[in-house]
KEKE-3310 file (N, C-alpha, C; in steps of 0.2 Angstrom, whole numbers, plus 5000, padded with zeros to 4 digits):
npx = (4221:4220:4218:4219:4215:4228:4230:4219:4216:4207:4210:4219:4217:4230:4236:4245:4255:4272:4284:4300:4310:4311:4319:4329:4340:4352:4354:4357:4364:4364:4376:4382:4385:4383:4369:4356:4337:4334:4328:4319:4321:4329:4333:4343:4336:4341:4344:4336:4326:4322:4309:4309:4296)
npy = (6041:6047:6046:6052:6057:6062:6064:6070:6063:6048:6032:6022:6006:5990:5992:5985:5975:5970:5959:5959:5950:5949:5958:5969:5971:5968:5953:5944:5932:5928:5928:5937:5934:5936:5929:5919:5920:5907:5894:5891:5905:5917:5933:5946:5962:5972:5981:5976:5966:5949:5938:5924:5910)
npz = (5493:5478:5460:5444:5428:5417:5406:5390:5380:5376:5379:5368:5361:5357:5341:5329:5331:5332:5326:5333:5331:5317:5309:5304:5312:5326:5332:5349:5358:5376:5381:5371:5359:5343:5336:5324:5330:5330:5337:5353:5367:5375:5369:5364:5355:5345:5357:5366:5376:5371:5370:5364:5362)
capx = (4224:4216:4220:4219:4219:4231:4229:4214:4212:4204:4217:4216:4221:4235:4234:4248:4262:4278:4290:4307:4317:4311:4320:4334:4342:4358:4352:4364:4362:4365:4383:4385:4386:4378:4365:4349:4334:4326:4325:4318:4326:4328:4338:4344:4338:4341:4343:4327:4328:4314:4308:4306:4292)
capy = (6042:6049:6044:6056:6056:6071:6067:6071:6058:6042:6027:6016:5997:5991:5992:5981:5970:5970:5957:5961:5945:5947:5961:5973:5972:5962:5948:5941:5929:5933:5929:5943:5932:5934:5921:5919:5915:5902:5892:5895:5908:5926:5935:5953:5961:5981:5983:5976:5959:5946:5930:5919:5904)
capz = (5486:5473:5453:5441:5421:5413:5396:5389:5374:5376:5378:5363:5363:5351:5333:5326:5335:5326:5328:5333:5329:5310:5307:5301:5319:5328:5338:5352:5368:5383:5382:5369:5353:5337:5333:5323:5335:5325:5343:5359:5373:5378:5366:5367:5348:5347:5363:5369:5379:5366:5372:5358:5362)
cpx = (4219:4220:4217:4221:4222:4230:4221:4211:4212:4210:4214:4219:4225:4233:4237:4254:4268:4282:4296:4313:4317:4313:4327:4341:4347:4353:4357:4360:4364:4371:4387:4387:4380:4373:4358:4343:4329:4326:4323:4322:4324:4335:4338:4343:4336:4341:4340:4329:4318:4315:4304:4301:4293)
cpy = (6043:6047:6050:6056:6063:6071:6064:6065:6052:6036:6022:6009:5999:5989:5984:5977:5969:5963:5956:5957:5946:5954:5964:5972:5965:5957:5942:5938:5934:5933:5933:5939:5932:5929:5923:5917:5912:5898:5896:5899:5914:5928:5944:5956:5970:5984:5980:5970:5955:5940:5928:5913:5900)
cpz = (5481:5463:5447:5433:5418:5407:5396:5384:5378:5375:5371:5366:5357:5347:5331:5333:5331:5331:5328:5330:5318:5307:5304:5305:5322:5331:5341:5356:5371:5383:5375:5361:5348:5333:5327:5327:5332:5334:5349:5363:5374:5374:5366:5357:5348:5351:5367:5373:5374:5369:5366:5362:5359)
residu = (UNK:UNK:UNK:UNK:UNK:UNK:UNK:UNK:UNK:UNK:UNK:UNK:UNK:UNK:UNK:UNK:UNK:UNK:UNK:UNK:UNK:UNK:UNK:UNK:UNK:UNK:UNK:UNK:UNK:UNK:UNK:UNK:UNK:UNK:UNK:UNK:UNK:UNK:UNK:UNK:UNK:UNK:UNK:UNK:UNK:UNK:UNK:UNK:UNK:UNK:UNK:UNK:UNK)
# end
């Protein structure tokens, strides 16, 4: 097996991190209700699945 790079530029690291719960965006549990996620879980927030700590 061989590995091979296609793209020519240099990979960078990540700049910034954005946090998803702190935004514009719905945020539901998993059983499809609208909550705020001020406590711990796994909530669903523009689509995306976020795990609050």
């Amino acid at each position: 097996m061989y590995i091979t790079q296609t793209d020519p530029s240099p990979v960078s690291g990540i700049n910034t991190v954005a946090n998803p719960t702190q935004g514009n965006g719905n945020c539901y549990n998993l059983a499809g209700q609208r909550v705020s996620p001020a406590a711990k879980g796994l909530y669903i927030v523009n689509g995306r699945k976020v795990v609050v700590r």
